[in-house]
N, CA, C and O atoms as a Tinker XYZ file with bonds, in Angstrom:
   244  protein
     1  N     -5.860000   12.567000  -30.713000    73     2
     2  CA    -6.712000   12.649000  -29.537000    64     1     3
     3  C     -6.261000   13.843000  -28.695000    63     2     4     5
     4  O     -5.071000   14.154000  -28.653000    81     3
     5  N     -7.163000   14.488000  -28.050000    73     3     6
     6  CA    -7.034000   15.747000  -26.946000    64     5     7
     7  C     -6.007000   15.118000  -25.947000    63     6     8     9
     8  O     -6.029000   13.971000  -25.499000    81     7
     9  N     -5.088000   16.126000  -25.689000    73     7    10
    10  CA    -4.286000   15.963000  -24.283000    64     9    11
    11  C     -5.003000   15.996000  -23.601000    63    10    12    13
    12  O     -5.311000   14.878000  -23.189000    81    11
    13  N     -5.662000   16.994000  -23.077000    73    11    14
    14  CA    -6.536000   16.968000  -21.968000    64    13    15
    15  C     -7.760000   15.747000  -21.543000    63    14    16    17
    16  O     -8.377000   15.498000  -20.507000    81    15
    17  N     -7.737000   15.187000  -22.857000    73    15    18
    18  CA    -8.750000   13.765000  -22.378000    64    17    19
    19  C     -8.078000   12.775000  -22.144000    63    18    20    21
    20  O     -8.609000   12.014000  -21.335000    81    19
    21  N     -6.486000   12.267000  -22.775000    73    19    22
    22  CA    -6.008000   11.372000  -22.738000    64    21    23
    23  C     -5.378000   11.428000  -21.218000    63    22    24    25
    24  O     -5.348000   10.371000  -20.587000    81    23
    25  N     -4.943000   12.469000  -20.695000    73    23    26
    26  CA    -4.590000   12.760000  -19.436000    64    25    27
    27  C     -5.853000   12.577000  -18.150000    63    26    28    29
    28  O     -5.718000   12.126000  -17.013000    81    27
    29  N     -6.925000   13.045000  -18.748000    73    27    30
    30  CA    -8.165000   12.406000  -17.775000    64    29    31
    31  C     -8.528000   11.239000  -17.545000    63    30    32    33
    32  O     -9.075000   10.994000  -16.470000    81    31
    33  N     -8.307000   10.200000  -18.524000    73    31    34
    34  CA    -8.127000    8.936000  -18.650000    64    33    35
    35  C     -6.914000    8.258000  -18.222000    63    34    36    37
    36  O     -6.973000    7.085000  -17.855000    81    35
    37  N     -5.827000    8.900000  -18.239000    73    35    38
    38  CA    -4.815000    8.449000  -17.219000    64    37    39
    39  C     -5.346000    8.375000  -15.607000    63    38    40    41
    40  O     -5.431000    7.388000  -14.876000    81    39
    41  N     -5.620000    9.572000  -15.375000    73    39    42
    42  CA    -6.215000    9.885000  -14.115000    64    41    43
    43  C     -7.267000    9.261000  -13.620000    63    42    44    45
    44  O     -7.305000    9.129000  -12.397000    81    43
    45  N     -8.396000    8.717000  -14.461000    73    43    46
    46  CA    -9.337000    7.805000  -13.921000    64    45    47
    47  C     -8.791000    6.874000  -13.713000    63    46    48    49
    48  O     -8.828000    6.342000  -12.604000    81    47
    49  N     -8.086000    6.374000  -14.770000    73    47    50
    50  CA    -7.540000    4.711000  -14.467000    64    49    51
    51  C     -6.331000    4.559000  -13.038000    63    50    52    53
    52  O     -6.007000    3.598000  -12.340000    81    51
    53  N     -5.951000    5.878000  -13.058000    73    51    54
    54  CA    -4.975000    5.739000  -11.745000    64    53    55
    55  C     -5.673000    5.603000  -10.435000    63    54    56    57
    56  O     -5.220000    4.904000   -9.529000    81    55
    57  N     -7.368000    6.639000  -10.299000    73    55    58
    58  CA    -8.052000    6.761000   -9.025000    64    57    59
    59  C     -8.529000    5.425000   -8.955000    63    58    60    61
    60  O     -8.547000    4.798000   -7.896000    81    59
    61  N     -9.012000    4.853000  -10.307000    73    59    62
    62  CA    -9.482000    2.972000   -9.671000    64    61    63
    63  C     -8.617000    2.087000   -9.322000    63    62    64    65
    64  O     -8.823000    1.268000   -8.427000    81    63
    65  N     -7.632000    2.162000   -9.952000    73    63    66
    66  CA    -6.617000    1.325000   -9.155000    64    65    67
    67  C     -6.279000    1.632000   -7.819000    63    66    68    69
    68  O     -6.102000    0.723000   -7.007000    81    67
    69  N     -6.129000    3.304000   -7.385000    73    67    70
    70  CA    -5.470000    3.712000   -6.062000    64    69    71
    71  C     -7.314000    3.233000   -4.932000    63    70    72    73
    72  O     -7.320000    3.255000   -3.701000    81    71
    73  N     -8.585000    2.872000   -5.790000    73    71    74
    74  CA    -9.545000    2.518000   -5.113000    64    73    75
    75  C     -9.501000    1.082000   -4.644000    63    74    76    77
    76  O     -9.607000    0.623000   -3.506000    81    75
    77  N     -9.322000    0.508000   -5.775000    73    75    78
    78  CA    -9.188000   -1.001000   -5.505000    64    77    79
    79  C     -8.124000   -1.437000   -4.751000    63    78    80    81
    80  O     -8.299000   -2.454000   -4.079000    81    79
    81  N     -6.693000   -0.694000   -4.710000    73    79    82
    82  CA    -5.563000   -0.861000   -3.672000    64    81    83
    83  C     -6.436000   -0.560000   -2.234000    63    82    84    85
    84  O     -6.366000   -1.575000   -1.541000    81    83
    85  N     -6.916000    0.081000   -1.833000    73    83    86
    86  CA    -7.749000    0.748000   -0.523000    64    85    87
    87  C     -8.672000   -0.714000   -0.206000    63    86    88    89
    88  O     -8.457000   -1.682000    0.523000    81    87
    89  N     -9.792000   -0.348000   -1.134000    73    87    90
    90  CA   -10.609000   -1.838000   -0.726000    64    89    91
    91  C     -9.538000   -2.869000   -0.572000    63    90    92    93
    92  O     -9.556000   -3.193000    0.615000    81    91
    93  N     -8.811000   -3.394000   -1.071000    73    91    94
    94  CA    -7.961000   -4.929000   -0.813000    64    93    95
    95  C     -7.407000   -4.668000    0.740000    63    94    96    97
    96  O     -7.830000   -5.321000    1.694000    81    95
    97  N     -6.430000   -3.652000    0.852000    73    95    98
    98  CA    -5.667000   -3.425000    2.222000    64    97    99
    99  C     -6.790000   -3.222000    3.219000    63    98   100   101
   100  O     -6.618000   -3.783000    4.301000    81    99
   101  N     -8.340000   -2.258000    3.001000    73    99   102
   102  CA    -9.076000   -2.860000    4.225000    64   101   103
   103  C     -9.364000   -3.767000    4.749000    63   102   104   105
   104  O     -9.109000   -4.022000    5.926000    81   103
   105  N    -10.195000   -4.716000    3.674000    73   103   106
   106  CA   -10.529000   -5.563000    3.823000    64   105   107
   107  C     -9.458000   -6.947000    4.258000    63   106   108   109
   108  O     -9.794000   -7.829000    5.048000    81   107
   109  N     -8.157000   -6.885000    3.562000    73   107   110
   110  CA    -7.213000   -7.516000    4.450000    64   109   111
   111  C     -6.756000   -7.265000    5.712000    63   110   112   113
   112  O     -6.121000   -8.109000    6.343000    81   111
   113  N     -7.147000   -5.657000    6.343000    73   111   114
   114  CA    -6.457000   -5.368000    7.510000    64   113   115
   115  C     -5.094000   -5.141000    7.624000    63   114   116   117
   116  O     -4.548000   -5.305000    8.715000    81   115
   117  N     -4.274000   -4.675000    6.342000    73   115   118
   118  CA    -3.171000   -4.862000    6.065000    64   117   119
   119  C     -2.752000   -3.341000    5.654000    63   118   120   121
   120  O     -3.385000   -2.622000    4.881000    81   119
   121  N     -1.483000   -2.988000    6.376000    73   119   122
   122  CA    -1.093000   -1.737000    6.309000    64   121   123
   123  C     -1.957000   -0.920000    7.427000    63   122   124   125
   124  O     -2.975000   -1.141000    8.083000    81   123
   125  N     -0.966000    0.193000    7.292000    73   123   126
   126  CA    -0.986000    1.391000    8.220000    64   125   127
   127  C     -3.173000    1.710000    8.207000    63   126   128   129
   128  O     -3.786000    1.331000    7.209000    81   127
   129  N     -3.790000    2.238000    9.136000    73   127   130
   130  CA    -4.836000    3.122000    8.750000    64   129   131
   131  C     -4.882000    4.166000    8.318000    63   130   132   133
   132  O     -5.803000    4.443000    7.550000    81   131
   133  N     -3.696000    5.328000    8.729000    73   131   134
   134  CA    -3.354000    6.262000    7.842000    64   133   135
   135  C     -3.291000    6.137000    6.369000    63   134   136   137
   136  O     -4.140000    6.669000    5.654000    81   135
   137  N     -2.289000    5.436000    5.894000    73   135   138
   138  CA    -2.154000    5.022000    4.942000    64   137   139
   139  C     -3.352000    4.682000    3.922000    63   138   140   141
   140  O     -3.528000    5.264000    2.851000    81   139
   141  N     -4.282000    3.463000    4.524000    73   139   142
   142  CA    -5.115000    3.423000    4.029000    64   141   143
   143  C     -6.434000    4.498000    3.806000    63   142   144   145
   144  O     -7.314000    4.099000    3.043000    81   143
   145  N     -6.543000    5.342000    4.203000    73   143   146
   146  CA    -7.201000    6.686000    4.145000    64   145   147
   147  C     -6.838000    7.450000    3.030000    63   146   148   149
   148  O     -7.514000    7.867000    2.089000    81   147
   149  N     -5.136000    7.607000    3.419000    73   147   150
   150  CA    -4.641000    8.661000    2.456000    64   149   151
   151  C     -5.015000    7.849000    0.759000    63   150   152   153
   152  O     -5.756000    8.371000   -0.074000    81   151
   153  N     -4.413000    6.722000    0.598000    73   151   154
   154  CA    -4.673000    5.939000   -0.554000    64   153   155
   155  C     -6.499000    6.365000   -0.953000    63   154   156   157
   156  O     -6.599000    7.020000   -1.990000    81   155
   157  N     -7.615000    6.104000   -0.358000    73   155   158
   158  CA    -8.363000    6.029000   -0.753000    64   157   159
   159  C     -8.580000    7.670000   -0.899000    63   158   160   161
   160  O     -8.984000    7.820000   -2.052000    81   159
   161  N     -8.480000    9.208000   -0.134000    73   159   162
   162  CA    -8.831000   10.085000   -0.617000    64   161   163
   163  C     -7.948000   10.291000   -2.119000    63   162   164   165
   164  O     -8.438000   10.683000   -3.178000    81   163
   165  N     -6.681000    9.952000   -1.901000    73   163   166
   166  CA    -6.394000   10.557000   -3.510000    64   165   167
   167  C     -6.503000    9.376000   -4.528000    63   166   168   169
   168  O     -5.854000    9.402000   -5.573000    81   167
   169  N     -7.504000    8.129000   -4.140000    73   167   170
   170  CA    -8.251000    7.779000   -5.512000    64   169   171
   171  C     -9.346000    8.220000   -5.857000    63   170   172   173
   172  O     -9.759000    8.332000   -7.012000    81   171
   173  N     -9.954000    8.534000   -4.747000    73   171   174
   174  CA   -11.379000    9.647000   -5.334000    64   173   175
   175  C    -10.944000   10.610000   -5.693000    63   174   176   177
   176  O    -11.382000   10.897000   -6.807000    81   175
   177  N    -10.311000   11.257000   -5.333000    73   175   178
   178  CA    -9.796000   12.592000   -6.417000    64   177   179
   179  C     -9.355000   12.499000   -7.303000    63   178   180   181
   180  O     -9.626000   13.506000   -7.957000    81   179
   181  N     -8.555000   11.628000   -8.022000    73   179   182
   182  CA    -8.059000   10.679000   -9.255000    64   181   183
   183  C     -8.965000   10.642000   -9.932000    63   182   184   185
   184  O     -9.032000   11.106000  -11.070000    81   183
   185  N     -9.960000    9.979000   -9.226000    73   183   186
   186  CA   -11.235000    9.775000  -10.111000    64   185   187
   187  C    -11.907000   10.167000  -10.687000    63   186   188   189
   188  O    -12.397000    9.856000  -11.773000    81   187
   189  N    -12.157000   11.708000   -9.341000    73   187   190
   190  CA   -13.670000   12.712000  -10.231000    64   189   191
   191  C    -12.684000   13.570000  -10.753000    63   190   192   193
   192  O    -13.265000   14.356000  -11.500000    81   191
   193  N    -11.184000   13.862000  -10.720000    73   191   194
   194  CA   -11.191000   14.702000  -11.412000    64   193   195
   195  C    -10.559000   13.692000  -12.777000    63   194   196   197
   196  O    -10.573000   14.513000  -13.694000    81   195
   197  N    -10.172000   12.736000  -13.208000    73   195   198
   198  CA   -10.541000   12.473000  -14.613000    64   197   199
   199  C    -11.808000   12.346000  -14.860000    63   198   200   201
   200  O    -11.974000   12.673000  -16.036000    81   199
   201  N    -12.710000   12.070000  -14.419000    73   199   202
   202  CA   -14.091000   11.653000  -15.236000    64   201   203
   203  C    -14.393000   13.527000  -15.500000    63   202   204   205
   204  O    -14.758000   14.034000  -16.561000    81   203
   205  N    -14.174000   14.091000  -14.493000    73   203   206
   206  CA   -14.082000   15.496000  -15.050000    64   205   207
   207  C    -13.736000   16.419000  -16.527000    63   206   208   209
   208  O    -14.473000   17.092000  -17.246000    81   207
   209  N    -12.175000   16.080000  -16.595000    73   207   210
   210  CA   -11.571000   16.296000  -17.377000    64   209   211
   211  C    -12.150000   15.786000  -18.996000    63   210   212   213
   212  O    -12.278000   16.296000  -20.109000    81   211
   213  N    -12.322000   14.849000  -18.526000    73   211   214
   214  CA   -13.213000   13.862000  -20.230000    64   213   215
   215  C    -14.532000   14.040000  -20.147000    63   214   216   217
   216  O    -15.259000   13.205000  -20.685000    81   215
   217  N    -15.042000   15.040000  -19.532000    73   215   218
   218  CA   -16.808000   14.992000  -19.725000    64   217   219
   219  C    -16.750000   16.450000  -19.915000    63   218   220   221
   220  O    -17.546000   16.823000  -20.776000    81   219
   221  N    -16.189000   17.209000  -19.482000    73   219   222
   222  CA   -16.145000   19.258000  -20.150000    64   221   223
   223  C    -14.971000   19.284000  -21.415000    63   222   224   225
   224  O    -14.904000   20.301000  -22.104000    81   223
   225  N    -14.058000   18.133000  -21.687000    73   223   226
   226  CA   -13.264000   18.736000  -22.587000    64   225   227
   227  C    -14.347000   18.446000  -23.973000    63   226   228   229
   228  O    -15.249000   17.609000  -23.956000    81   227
   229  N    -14.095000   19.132000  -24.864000    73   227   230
   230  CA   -14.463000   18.984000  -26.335000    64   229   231
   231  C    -13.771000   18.315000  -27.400000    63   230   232   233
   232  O    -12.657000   18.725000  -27.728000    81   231
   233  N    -14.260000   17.406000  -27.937000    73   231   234
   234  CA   -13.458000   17.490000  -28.534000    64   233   235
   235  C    -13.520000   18.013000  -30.488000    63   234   236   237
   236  O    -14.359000   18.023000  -31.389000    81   235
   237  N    -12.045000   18.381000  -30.299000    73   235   238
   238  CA   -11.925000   19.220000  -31.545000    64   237   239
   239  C    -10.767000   18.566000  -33.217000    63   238   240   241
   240  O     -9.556000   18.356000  -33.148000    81   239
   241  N    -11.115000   18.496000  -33.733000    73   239   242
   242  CA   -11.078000   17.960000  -35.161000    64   241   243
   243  C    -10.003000   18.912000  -35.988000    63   242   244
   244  O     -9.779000   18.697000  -37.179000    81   243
């Protein structure tokens, strides 16, 4: 398998988790608001840039 896809797929799976950590602590009211901000911008960036990474790489044989 491509590095570059298996690493994008790391990276997606890290931005949904660092998403779903965000939703739980809002919705509990739990933790810093900073905190909870920072968590949720670098799971969207986690995110689009794996779904990125695995939708332009090619893959090659």
């Amino acid at each position: 398998m491509n590095l570059k896809r298996t690493f994008g797929t790391i990276l997606t799976i890290l931005g949904i988790i660092g998403l779903i950590y965000t939703a739980i602590n809002f919705i509990n009211h739990s933790g810093d608001t900073r905190t909870v901000i920072v968590l949720g911008v670098l799971g969207v960036l986690f995110f689009f840039t794996g779904i990125s990474l695995v939708r332009t790489t090619k893959d090659e044989s």
